[in-house]
C-alpha positions in Angstrom: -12.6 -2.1 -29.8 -14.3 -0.7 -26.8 -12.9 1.1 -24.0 -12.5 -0.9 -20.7 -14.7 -1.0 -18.0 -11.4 0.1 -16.3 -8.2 0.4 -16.2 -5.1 1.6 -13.9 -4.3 5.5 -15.3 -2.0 6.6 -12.8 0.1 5.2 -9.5 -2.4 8.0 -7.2 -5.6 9.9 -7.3 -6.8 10.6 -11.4 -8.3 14.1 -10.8 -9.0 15.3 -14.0 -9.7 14.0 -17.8 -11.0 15.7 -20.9 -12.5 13.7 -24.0 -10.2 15.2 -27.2 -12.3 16.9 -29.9 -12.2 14.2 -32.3 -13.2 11.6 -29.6 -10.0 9.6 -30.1 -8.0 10.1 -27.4 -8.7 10.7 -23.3 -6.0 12.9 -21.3 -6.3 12.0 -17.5 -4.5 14.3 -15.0 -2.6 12.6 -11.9 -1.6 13.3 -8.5 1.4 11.6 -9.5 2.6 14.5 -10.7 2.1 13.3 -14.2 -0.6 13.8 -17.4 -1.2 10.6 -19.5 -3.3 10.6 -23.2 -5.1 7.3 -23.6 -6.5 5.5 -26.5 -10.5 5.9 -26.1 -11.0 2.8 -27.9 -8.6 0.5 -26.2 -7.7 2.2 -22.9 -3.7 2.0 -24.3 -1.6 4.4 -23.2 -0.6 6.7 -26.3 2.0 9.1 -24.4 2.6 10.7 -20.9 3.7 14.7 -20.4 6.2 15.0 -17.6 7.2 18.1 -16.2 4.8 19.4 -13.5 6.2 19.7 -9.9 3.9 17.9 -7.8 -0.1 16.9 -8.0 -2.0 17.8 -11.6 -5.1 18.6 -11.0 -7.1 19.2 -14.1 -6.8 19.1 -17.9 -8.3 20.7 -20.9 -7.8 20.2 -24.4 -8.6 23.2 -27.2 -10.8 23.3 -29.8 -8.9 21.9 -32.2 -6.7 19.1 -30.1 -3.3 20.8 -31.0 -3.1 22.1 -27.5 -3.1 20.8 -23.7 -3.2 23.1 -20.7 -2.8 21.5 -17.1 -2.7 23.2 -14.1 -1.6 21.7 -10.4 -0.1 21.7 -6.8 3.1 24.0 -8.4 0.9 26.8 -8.7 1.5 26.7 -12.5 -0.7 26.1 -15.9 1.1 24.5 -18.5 0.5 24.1 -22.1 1.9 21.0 -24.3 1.5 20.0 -27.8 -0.2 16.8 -27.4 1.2 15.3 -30.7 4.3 15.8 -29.7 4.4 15.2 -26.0 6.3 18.3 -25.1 5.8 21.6 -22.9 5.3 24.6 -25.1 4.7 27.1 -22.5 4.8 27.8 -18.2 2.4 30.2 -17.3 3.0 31.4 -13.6 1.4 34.0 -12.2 -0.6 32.2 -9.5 0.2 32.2 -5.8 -1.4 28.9 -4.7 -2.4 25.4 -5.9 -4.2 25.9 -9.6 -7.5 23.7 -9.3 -8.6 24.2 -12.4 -7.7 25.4 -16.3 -10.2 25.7 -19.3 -9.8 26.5 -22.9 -12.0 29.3 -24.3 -14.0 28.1 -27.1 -12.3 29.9 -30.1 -9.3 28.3 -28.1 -7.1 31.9 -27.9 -7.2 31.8 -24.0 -7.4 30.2 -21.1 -8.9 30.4 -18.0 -7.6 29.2 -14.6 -8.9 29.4 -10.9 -6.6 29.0 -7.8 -6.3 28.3 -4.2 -4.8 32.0 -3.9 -8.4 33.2 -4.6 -7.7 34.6 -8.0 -9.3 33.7 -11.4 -7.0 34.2 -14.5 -7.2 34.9 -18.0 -4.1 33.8 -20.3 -3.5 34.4 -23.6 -2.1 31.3 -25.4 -0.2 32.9 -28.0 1.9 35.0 -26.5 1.9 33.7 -22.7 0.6 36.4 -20.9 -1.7 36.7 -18.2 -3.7 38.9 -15.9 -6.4 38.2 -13.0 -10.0 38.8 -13.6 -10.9 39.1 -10.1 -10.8 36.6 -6.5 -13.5 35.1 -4.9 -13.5 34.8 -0.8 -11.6 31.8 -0.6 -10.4 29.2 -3.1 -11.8 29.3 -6.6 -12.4 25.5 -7.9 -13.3 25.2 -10.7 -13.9 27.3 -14.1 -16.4 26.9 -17.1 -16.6 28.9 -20.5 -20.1 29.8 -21.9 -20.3 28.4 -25.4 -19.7 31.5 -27.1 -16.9 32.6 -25.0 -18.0 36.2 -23.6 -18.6 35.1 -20.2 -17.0 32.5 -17.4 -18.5 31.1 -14.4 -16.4 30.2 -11.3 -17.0 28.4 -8.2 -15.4 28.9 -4.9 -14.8 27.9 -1.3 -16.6 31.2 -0.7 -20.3 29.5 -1.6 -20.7 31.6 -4.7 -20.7 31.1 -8.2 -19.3 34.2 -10.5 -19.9 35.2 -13.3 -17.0 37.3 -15.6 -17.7 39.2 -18.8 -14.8 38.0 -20.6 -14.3 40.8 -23.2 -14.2 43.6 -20.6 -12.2 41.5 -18.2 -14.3 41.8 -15.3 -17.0 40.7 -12.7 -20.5 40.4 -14.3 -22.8 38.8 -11.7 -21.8 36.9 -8.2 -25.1 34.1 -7.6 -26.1 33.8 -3.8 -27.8 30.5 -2.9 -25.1 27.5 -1.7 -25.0 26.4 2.0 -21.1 26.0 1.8 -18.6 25.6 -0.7 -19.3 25.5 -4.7 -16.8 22.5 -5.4 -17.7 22.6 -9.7 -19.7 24.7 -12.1 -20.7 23.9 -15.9 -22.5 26.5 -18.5 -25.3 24.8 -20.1 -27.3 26.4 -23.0 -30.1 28.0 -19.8 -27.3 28.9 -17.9 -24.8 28.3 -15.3 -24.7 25.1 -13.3 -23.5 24.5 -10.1 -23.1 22.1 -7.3 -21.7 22.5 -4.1 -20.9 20.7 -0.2 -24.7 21.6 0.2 -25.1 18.7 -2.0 -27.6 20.3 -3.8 -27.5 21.4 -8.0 -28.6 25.1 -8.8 -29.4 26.6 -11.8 -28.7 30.2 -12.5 -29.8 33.2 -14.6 -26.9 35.0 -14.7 -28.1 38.4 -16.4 -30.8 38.8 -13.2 -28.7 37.1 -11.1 -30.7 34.6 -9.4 -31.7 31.3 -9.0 -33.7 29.7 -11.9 -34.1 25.9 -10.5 -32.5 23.8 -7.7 -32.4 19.9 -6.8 -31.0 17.6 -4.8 -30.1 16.4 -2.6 -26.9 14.4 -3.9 -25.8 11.2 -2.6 -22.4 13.0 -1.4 -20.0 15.6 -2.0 -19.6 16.6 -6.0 -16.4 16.9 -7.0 -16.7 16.5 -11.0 -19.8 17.6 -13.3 -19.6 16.9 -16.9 -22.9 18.5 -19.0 -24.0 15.9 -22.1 -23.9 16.9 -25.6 -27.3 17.1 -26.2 -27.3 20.0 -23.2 -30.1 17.6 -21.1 -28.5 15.7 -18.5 -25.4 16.1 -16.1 -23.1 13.5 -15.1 -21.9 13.8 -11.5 -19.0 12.3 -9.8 -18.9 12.2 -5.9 -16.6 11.6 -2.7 -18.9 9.2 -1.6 -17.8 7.1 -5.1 -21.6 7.7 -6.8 -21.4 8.3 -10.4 -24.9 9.4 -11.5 -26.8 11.2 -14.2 -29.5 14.0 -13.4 -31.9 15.3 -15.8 -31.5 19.0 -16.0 -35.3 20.0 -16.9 -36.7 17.3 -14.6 -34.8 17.7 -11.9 -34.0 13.9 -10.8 -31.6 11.3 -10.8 -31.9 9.2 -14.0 -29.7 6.8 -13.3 -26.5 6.0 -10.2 -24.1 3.6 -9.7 -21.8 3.4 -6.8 -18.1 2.8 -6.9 -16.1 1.6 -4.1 -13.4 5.0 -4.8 -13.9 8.0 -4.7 -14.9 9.8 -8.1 -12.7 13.4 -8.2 -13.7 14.1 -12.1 -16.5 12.7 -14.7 -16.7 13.1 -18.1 -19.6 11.9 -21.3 -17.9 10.2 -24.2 -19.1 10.9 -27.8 -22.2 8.6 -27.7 -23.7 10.7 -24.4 -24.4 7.1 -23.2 -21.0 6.0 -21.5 -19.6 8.0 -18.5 -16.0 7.9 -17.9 -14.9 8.8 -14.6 -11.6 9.1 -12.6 -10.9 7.6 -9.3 -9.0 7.9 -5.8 -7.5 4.8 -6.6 -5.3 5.8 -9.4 -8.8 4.0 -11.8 -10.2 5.4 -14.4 -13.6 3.8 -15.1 -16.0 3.7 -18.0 -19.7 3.1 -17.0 -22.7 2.2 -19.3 -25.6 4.7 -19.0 -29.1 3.0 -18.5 -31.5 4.2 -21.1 
């Protein structure tokens, strides 16, 4: 069985989804107020986790799929066992809409970023929580490195940090958007960002500057997923675009336009099928040109 080209996910908005380690299972995060887990082969729905207050607005899965965190419009981060479809743990702390949550790769903590400014570290085991540090404005989005000593944020404040994990503080903040940073990703050369500028940028965050740029992009990037090989970027825009840009060249390999926005993007195991999730409650898969 194969995915479908798409399928109906939730009743409003689908504004986040993570792939689950074993490449079984997708979780989509609604503004519904609810977070569903989907059979990647036949697009069935497997379970939904009820409990947030309001809008969800991301998802992320640890390393080893025994654990959900979401995050959303209640200012809270949640954590479920997937397997059983129930809440395990509330983590407040945040003073404003949570727009994003990620797992650190050794999957002990988590990371989330809010409209209250703040970036947070949590520790899964035991609950607790303190903040890293703010940006200027609303902090979107939130990407481990893949060793787990440092996280990049991006925020309404056109800058991209940097954090040294370990010592729990600010490391580097990169200068270079025209306007807000709407999502960041940490490939193998660095952190990647794109912003309302419309334009990707490619950092070097021990100097602290710019390494590569390109653009422009068709319209505002709201999700950015990096492939497995660590080559290409999947983007997912306002405009509905969901396209593929090769990291080294710099270009657009391959676009296709939806009719709905796309608020979140994601690879599945085969780096050739994009799955993306859509204004209209969609969630769609899309076949990568070679």
């Amino acid at each position: 069985m194969a995915l479908p080209a798409e399928f109906k996910a939730h009743s409003a908005l689908v504004h986040g989804l993570v792939l689950s380690p074993d490449a079984k299972h997708l979780a989509t995060a609604g503004f519904d107020g609810a977070v569903r887990l989907w059979s990647a082969d036949s697009g069935q729905e497997v379970r939904t986790l009820s409990g947030h207050a309001g809008p969800v607005y991301a998802v992320s899965l640890s390393p080893d799929g025994q654990s959900l965190a979401s995050c959303g419009d209640d200012k809270s981060v949640r954590l479920w066992s997937p397997s059983e479809g129930k809440m395990v743990k509330e983590l407040k702390g945040h003073g404003g809409v949570v727009d994003a949550v990620a797992f650190a790769p050794d999957g002990r903590r988590v990371a989330s970023a809010s409209a209250d400014k703040s970036v947070r570290l949590w520790d899964v085991a035991d609950g607790q929580g303190k903040p890293l540090g703010n940006h200027g404005g609303s902090v979107y989005a939130v990407a481990f490195a893949a060793d787990g000593q440092r996280l990049a944020t991006a925020g309404a404040d056109g800058l991209v940090k940097v954090w040294d994990v370990p010592g729990q503080k600010e490391f580097k903040a990169l200068k270079g958007h025209d306007g807000p940073v709407s999502i960041v990703v940490y490939t193998p050369d660095g952190p990647l960002s794109a912003g309302f500028d419309r334009m990707l940028r490619l950092w070097d965050a021990d100097a602290g500057s710019e390494k590569a740029k390109a653009g422009p992009l068709p319209d505002d990037p709201y999700g950015l997923a990096l492939s497995k090989d660590g080559k290409r970027v999947a983007i997912g825009g306002y405009g509905g675009h969901v396209a593929v840009w090769d990291i080294a060249g710099g270009k657009a390999v391959f676009t296709k336009r939806y009719k709905s926005p796309a608020y979140c993007v994601i690879w599945l195991a085969d780096d050739a099928t994009l799955v993306s999730g859509h204004d209209d409650g969609h969630v769609r898969a899309t076949a990568v040109a070679s």
